[in-house]
C-alpha positions as a Markdown table, in Angstrom:
| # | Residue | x | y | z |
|---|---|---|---|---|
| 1 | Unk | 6.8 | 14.2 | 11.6 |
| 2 | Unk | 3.3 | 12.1 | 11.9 |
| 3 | Unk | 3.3 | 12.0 | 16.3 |
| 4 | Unk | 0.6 | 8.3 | 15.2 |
| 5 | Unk | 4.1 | 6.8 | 15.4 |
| 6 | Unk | 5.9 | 6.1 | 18.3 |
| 7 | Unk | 9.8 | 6.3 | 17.6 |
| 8 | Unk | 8.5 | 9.8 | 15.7 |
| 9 | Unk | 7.0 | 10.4 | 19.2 |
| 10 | Unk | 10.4 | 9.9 | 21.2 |
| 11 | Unk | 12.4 | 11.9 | 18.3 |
| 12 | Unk | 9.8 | 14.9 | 18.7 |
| 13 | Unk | 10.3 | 15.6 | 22.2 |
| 14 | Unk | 14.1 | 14.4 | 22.5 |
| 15 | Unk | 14.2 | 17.6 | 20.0 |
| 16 | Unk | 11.6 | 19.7 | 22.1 |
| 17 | Unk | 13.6 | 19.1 | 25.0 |
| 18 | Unk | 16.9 | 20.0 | 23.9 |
| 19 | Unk | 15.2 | 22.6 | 22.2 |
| 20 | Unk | 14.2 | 23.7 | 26.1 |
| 21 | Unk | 17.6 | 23.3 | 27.8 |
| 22 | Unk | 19.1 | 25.5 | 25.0 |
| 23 | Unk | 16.7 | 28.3 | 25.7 |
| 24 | Unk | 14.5 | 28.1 | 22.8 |
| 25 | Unk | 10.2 | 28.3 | 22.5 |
| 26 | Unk | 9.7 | 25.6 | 20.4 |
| 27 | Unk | 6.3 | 25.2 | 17.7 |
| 28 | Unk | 5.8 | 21.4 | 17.1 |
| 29 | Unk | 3.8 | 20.7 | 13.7 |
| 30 | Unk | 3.0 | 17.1 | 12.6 |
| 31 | Unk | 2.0 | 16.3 | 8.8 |
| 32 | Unk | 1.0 | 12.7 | 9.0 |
| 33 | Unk | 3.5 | 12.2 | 5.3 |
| 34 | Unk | 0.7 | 14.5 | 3.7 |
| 35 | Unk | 2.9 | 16.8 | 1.4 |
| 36 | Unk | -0.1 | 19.4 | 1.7 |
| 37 | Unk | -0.4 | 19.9 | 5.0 |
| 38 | Unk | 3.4 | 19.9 | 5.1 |
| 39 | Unk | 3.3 | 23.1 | 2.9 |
| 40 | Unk | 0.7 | 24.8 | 5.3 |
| 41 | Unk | 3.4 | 23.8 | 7.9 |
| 42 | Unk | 5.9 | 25.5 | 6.2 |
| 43 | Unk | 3.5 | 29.3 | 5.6 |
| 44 | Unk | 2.8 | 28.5 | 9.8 |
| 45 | Unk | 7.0 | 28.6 | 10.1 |
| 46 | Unk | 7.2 | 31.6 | 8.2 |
| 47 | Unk | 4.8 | 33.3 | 9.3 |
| 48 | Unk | 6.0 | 32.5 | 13.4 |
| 49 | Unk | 8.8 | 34.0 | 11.6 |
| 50 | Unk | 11.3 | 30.9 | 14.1 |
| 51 | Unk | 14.6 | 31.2 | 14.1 |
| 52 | Unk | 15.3 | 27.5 | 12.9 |
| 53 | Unk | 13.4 | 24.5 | 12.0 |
| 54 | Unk | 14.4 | 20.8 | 12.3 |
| 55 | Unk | 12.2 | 18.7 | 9.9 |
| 56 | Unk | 11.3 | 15.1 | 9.5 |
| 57 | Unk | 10.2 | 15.1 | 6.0 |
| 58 | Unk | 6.9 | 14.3 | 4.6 |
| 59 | Unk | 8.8 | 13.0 | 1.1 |
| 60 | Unk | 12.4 | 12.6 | 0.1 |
| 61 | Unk | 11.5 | 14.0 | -3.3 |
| 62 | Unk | 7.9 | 16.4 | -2.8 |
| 63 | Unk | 8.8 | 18.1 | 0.2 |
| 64 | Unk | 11.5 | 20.0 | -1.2 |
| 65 | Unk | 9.3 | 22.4 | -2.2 |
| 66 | Unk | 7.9 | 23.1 | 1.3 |
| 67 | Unk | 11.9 | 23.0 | 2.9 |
| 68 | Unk | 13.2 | 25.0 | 0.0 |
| 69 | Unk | 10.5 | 27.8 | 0.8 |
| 70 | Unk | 11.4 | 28.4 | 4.2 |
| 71 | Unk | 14.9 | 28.2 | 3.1 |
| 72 | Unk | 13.8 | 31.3 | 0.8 |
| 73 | Unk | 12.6 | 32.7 | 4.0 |
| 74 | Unk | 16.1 | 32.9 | 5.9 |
| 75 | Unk | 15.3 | 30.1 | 7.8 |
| 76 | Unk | 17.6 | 27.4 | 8.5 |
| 77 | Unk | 16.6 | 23.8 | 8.1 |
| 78 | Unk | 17.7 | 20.9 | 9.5 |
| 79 | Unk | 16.2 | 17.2 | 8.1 |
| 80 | Unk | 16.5 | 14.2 | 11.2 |
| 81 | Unk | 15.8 | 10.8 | 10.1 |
| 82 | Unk | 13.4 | 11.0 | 6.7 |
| 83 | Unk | 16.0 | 13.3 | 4.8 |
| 84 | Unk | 15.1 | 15.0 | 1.6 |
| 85 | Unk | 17.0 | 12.5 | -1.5 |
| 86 | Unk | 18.5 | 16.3 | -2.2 |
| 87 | Unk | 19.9 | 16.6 | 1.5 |
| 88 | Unk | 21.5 | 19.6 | 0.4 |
| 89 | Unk | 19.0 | 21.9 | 0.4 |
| 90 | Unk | 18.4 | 21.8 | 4.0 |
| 91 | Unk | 21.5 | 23.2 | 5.7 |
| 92 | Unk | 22.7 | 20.0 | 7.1 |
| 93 | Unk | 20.9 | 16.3 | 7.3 |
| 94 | Unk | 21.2 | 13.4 | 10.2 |
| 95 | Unk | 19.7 | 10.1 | 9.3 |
| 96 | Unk | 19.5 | 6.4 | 10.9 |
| 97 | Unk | 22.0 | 4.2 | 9.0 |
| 98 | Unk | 19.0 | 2.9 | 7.2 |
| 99 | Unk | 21.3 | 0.0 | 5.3 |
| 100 | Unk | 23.1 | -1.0 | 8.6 |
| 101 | Unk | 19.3 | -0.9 | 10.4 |
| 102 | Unk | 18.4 | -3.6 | 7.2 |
| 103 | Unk | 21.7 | -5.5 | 7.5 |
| 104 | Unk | 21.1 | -5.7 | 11.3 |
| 105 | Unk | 17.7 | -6.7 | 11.3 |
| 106 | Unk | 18.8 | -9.8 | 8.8 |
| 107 | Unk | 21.2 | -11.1 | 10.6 |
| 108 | Unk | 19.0 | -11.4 | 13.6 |
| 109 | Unk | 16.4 | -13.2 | 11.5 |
| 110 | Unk | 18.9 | -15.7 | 10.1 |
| 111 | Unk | 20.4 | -15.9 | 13.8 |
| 112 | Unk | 17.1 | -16.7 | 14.8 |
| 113 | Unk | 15.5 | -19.5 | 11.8 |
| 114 | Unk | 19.1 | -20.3 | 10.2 |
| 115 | Unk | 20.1 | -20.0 | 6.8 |
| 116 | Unk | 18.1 | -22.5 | 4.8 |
| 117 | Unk | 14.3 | -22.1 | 3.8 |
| 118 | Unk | 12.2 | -19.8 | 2.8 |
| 119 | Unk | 11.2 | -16.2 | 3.8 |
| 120 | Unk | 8.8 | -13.3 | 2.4 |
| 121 | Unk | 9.6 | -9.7 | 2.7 |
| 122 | Unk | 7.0 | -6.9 | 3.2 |
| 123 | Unk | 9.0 | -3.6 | 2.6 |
| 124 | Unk | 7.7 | 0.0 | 2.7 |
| 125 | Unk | 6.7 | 1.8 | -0.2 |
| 126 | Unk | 8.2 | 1.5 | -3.2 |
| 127 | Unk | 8.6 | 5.3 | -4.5 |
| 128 | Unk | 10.5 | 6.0 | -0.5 |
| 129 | Unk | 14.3 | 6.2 | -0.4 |
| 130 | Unk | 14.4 | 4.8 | 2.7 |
| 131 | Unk | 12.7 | 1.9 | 2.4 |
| 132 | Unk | 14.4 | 0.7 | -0.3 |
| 133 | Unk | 17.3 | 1.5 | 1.3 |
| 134 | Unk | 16.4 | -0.9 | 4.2 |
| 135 | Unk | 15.6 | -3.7 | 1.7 |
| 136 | Unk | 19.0 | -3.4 | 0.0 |
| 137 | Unk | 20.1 | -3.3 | 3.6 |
| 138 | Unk | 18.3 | -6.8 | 4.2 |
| 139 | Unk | 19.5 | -8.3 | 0.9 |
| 140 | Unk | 23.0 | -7.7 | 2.0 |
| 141 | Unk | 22.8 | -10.4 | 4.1 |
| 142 | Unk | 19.6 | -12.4 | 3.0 |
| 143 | Unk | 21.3 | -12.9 | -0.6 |
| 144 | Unk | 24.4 | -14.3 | 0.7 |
| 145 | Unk | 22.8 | -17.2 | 2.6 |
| 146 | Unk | 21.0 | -19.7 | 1.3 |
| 147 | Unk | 17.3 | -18.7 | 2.3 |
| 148 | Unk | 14.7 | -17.9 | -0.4 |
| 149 | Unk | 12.5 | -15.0 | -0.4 |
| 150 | Unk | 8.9 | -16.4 | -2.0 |
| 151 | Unk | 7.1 | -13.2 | -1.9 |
| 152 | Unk | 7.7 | -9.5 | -1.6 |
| 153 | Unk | 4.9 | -7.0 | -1.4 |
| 154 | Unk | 5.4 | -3.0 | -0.8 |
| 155 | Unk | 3.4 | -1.5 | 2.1 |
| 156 | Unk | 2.2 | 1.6 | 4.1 |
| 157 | Unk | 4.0 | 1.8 | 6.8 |
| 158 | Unk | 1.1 | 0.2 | 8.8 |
| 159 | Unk | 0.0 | -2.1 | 11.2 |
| 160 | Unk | -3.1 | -3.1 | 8.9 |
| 161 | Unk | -1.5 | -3.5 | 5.9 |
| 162 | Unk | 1.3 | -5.7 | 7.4 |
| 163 | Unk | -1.8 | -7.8 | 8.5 |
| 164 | Unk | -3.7 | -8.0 | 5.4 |
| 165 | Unk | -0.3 | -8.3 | 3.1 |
| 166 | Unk | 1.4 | -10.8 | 5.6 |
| 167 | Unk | -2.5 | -12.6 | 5.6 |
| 168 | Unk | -2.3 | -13.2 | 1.9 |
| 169 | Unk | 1.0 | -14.5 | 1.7 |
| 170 | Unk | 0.5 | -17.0 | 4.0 |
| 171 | Unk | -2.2 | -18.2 | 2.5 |
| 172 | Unk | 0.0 | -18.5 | -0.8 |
| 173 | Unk | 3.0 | -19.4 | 1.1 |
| 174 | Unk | 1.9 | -21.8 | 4.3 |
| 175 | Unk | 5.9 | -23.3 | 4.9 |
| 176 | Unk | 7.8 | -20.1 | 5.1 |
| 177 | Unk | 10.0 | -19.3 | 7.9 |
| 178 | Unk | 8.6 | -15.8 | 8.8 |
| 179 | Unk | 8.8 | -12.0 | 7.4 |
| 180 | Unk | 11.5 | -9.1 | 7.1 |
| 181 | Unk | 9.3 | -5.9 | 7.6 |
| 182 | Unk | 10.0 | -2.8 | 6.7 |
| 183 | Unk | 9.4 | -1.1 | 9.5 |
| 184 | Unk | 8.2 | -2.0 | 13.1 |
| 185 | Unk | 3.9 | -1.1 | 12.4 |
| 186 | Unk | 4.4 | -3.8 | 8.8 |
| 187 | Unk | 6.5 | -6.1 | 11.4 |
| 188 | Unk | 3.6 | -6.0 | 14.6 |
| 189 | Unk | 0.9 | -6.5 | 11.7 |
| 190 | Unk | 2.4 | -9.4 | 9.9 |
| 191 | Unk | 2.8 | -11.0 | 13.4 |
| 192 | Unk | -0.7 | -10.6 | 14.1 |
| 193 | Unk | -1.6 | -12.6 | 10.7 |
| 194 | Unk | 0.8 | -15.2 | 11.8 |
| 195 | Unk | -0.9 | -15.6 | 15.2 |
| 196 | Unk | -4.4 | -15.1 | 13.6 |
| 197 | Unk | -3.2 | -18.2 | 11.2 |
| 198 | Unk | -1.8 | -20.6 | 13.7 |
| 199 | Unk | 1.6 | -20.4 | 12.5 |
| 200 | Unk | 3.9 | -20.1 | 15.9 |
| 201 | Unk | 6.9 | -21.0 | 14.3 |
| 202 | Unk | 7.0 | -18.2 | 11.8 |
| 203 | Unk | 9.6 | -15.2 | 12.9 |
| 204 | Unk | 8.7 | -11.7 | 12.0 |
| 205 | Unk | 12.2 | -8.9 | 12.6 |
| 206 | Unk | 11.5 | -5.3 | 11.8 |
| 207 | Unk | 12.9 | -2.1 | 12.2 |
| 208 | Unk | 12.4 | 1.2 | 14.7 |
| 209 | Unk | 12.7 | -0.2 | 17.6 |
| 210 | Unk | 9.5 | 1.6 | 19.0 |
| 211 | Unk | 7.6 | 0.8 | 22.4 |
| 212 | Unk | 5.2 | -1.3 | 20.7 |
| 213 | Unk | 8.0 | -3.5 | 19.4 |
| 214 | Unk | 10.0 | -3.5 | 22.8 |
| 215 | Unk | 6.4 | -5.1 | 24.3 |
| 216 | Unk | 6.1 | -7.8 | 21.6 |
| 217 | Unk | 9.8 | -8.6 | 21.7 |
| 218 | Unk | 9.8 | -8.9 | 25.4 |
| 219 | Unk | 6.6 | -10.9 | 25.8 |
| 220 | Unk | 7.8 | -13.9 | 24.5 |
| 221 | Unk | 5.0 | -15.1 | 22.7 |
| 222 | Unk | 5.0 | -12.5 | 19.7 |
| 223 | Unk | 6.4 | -13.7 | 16.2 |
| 224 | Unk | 7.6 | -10.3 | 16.7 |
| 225 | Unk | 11.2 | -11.6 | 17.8 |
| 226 | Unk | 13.7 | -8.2 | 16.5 |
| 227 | Unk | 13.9 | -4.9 | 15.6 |
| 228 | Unk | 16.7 | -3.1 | 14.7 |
| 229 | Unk | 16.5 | 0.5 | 16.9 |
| 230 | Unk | 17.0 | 3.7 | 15.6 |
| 231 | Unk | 18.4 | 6.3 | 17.6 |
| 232 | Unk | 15.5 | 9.0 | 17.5 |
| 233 | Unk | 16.4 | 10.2 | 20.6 |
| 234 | Unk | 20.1 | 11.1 | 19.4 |
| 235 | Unk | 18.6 | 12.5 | 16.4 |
| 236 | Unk | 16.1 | 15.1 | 17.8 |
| 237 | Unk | 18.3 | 16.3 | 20.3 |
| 238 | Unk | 21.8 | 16.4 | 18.1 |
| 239 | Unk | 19.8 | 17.9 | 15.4 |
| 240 | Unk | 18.7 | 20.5 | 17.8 |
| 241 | Unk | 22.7 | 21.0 | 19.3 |
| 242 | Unk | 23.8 | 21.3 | 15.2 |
| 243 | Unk | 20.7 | 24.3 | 14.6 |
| 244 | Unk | 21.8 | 25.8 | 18.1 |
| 245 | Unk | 26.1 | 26.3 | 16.3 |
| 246 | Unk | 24.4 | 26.6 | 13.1 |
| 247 | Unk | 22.8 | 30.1 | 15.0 |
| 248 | Unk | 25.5 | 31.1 | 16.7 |
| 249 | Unk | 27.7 | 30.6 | 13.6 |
| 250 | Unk | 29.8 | 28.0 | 15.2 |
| 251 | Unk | 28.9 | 25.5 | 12.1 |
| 252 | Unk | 28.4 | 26.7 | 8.7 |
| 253 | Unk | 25.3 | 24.1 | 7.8 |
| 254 | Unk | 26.8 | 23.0 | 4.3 |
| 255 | Unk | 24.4 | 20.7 | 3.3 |
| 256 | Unk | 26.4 | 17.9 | 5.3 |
| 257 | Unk | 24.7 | 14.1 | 5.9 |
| 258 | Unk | 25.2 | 12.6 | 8.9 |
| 259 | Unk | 24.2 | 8.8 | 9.8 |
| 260 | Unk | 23.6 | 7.3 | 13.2 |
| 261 | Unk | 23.5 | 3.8 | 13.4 |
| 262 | Unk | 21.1 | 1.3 | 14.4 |
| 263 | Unk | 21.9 | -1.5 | 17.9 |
| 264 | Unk | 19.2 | -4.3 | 17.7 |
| 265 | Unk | 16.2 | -5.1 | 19.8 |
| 266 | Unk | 16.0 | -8.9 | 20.9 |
């Protein structure tokens, strides 16, 4: 995973830990979503010649190439949380409910400004699986009510592009009720533009649930008002349990998905 973000932070060493308790060295690499030095990664993992690897991937679709080679290698792989869109060619998969985490995240935000108005979304990337994913999860409920989204702009996963993006629709947009982010970094950044701009009655929700979001959330004078949690924790250490039988031939590792959900952060 990229260790810059926190919630990939709490997942690595929920999975180190485990990992530890099992009996098992453990090698943690990071990649920072660069499919390059995810490759290297994968020659290091070879080459260490590990039993097992569990894998937050630096692209649903690119970094097949860098799981399948280690596959090639006898090594089993498990993905936690960004899963390759071809799960099955790691030996099993276990994923946030990323559509529940969108659904939940919405619902707080319509809790929060009601169901009239309008509202701008700044997802994640438009080529990543996931974050379109979360935006169908958001539309699920956002589309029933009667709320209008006025603007939606693709992002980085990043607290300075949620700034600049959220900066720029404001300016286009003054009257809107707030943002759906789609993740926590867009979600802190937009509510940084809202406070830069005077606007304290906008809302900003988002998604991770990571400690930076926790602190916004509980100060009370954020726009920052939800996130929807994932359960990283769960995920490096269960991933680490299903390599462990996996090993020991108690599972067979058939490709299988698994997804965790989301509780929200309010």
């Amino acid at each position: 995973p990229t260790l810059k973000i926190a919630v990939l932070q709490v997942e690595s060493q929920a999975a180190v830990d485990a990992a530890t308790k099992l009996g098992y060295k453990t090698i943690v690499l990071t990649h920072d979503f660069n499919t390059a030095a995810e490759l290297k990664d994968a020659d290091q993992i070879i080459t260490a010649k590990v039993v097992g690897a569990v894998w937050n991937v630096a692209d649903p679709d690119a970094s097949a190439v860098s799981v399948k080679k280690v596959r090639d290698a006898g090594i089993p792989v498990i993905n936690m949380e960004r899963v390759l869109t071809k799960h099955e060619i790691a030996n099993a998969s276990l994923q946030s409910d990323n559509f529940q985490c969108g659904a939940l995240a919405a619902q707080s935000f319509v809790d929060i400004v009601g169901d009239t108005g309008n509202y701008a979304e700044i997802r994640g990337p438009a080529s990543d699986a996931m974050g379109r994913t979360r935006s169908e999860g958001y539309h699920s409920v956002l589309d029933k009510t009667s709320l209008k989204m006025v603007a939606q702009q693709p992002a980085a996963y990043d607290q300075t592009k949620g700034f600049q993006l959220a900066g720029s629709i404001i300016q286009g947009h003054p009257d809107i009720l707030g943002f759906v982010t789609g993740n926590d970094s867009i979600g802190l950044g937009a509510a940084a533009a809202i406070k830069a701009q005077n606007k304290e009655k906008m809302v900003v929700v988002g998604i991770d649930g990571g400690t930076d979001a926790q602190a916004a959330i509980s100060s009370g004078t954020s726009a920052f008002k939800a996130s929807a949690a994932q359960p990283v924790a769960a995920q490096g250490e269960q991933s680490v349990i299903l390599m462990d039988k996996i090993l020991k031939g108690e599972e067979k590792g058939e490709g299988a998905m698994q997804l965790l959900p989301c509780t929200l952060l309010k």
